[in-house]
Structures are given as C-alpha cells and as structure tokens.
HTML snippet that shows the backbone in 3Dmol.js (N, CA, C, O; Angstrom):
<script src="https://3Dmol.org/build/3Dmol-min.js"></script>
<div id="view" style="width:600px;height:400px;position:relative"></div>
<script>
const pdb = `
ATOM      1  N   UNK A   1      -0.019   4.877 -21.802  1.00  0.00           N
ATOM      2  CA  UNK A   1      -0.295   5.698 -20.612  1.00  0.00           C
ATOM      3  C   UNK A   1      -1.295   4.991 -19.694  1.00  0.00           C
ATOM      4  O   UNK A   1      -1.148   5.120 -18.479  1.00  0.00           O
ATOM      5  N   UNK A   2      -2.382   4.193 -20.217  1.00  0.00           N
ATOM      6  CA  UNK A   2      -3.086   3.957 -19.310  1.00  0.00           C
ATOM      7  C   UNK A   2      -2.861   2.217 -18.727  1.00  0.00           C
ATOM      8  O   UNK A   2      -3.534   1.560 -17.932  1.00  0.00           O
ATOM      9  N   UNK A   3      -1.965   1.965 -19.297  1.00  0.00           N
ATOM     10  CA  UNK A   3      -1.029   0.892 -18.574  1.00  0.00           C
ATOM     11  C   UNK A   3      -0.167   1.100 -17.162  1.00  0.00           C
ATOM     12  O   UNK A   3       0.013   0.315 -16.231  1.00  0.00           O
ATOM     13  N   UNK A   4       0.417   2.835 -17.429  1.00  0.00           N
ATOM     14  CA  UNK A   4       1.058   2.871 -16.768  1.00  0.00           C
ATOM     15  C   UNK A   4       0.386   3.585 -15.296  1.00  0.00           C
ATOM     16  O   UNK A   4       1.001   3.697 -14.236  1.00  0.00           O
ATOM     17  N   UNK A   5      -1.137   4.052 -15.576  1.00  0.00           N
ATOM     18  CA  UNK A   5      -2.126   4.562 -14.495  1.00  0.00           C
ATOM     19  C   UNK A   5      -2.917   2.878 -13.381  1.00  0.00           C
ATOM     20  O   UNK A   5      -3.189   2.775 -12.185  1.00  0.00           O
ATOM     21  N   UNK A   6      -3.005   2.064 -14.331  1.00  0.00           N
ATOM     22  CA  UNK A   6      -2.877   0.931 -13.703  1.00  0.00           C
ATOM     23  C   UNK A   6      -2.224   0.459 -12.644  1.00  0.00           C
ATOM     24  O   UNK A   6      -2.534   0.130 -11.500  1.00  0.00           O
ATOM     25  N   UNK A   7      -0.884   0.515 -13.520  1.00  0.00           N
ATOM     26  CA  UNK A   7       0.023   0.077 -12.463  1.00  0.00           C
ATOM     27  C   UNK A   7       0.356   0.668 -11.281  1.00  0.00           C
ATOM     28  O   UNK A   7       0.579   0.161 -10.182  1.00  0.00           O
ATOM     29  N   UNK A   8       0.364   2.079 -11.732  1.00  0.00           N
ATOM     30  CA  UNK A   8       0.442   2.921 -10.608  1.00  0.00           C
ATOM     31  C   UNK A   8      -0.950   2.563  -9.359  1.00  0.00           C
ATOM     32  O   UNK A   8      -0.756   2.642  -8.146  1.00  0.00           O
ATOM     33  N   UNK A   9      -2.135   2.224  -9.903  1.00  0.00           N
ATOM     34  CA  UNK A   9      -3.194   2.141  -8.904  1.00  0.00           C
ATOM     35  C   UNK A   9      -2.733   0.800  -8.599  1.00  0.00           C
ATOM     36  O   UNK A   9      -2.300   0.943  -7.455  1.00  0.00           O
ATOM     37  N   UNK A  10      -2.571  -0.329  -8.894  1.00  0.00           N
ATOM     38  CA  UNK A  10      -1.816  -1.706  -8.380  1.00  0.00           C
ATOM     39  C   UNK A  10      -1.163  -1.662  -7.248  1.00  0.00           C
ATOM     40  O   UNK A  10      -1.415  -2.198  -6.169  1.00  0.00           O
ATOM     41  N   UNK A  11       0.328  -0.481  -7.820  1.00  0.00           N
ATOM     42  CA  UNK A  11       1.259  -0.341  -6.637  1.00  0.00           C
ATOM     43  C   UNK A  11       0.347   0.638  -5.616  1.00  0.00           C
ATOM     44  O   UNK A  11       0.410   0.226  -4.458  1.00  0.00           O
ATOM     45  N   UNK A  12      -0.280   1.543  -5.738  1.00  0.00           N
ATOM     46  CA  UNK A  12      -0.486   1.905  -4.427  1.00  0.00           C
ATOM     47  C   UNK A  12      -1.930   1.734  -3.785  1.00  0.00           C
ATOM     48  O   UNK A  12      -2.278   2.511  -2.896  1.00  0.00           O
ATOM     49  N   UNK A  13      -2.613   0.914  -4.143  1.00  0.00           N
ATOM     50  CA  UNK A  13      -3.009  -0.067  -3.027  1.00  0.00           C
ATOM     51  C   UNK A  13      -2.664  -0.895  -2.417  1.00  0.00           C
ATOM     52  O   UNK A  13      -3.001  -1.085  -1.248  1.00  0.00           O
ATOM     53  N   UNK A  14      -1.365  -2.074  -3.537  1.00  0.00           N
ATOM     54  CA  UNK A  14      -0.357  -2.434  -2.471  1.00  0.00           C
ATOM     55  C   UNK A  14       0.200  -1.615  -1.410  1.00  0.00           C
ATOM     56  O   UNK A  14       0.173  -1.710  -0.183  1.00  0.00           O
ATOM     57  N   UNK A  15       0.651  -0.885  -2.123  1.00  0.00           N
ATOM     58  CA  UNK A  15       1.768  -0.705  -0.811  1.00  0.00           C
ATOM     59  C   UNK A  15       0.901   0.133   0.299  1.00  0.00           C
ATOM     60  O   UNK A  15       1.561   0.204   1.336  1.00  0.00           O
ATOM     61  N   UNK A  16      -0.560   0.890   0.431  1.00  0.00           N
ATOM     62  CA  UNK A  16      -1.368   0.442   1.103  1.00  0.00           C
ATOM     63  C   UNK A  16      -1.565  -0.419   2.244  1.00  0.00           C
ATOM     64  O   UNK A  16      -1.747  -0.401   3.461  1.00  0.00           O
ATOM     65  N   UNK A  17      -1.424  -1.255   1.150  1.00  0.00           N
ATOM     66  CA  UNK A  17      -2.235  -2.843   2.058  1.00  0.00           C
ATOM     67  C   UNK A  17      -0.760  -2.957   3.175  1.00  0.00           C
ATOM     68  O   UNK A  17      -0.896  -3.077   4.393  1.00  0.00           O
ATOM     69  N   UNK A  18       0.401  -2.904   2.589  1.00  0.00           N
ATOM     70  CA  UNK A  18       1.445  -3.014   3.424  1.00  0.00           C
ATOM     71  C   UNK A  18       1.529  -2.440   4.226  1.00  0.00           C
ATOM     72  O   UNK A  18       2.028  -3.004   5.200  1.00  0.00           O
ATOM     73  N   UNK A  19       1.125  -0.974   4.397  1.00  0.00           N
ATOM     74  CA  UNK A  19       1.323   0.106   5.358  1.00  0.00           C
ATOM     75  C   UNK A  19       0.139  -0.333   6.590  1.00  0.00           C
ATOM     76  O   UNK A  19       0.372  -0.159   7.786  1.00  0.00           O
ATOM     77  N   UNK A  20      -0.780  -0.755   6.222  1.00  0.00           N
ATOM     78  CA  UNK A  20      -1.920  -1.203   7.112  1.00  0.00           C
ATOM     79  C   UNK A  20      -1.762  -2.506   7.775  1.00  0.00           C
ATOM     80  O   UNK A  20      -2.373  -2.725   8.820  1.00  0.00           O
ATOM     81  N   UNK A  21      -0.680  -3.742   7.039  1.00  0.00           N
ATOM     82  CA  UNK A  21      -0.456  -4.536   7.814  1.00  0.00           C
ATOM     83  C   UNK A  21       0.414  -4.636   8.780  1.00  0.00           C
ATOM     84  O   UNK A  21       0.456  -5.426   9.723  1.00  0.00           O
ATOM     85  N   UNK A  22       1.519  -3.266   8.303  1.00  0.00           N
ATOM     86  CA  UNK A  22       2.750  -3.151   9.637  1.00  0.00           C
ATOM     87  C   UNK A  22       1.979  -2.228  10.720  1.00  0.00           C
ATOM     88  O   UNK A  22       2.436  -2.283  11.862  1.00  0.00           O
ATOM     89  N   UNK A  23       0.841  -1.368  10.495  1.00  0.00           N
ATOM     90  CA  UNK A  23       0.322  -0.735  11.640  1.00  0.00           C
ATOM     91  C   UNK A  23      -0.260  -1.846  12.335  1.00  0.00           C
ATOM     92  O   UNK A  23      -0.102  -1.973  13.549  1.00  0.00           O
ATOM     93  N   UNK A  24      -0.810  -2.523  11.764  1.00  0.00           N
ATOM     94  CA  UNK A  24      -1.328  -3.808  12.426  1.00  0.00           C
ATOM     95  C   UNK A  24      -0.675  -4.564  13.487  1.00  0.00           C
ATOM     96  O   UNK A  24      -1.051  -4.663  14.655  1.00  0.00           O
ATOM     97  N   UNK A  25       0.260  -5.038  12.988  1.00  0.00           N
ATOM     98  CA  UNK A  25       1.547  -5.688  13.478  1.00  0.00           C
ATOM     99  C   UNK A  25       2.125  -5.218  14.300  1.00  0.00           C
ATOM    100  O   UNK A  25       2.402  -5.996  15.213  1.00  0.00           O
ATOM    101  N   UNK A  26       2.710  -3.501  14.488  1.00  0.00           N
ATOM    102  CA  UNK A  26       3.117  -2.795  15.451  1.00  0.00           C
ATOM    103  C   UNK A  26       2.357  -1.963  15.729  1.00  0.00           C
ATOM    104  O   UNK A  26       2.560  -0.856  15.232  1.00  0.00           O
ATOM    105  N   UNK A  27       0.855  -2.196  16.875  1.00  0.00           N
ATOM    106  CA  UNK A  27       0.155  -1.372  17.068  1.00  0.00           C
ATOM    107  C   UNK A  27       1.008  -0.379  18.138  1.00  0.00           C
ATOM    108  O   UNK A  27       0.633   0.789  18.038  1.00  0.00           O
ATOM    109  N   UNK A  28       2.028  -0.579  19.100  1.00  0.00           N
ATOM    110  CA  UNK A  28       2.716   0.288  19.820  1.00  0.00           C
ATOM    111  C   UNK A  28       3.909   0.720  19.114  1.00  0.00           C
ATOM    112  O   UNK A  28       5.058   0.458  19.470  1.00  0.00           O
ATOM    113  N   UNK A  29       3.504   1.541  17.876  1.00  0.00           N
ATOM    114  CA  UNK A  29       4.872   2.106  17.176  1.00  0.00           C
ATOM    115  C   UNK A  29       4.389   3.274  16.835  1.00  0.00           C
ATOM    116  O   UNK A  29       4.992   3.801  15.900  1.00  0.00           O
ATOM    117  N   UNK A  30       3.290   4.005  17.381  1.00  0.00           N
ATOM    118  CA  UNK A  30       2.785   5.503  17.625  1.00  0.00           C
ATOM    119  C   UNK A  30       3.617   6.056  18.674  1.00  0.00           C
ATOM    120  O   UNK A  30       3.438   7.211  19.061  1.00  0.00           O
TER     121      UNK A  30
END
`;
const viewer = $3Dmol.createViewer("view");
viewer.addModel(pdb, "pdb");
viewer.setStyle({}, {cartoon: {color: "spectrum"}});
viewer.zoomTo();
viewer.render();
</script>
C-alpha cells in the first residue's frame, strides 16, 4: 500500500508539473 501512495504522489506532482508547463506555454488559452 504504501508503494502504491508513493506512486500516486509521483504521478501527481507530475502531472502537476505538466499542467503548469502547458499553462505556461499557452498563456492565451483562458
């Protein structure tokens, strides 16, 4: 279980980090 709370915090700071680099990227997509 706490392998799988890991991973889960892994993936979603990735995908995070992703969401913050496409706002980045398309600041006129509000």
């Amino acid at each position: 279980l706490l392998d799988n709370i890991l991973e889960y915090i892994e993936y979603t700071e990735w995908r995070n980090n992703v969401i913050q680099n496409t706002k980045s990227q398309n600041p006129s997509s509000d």
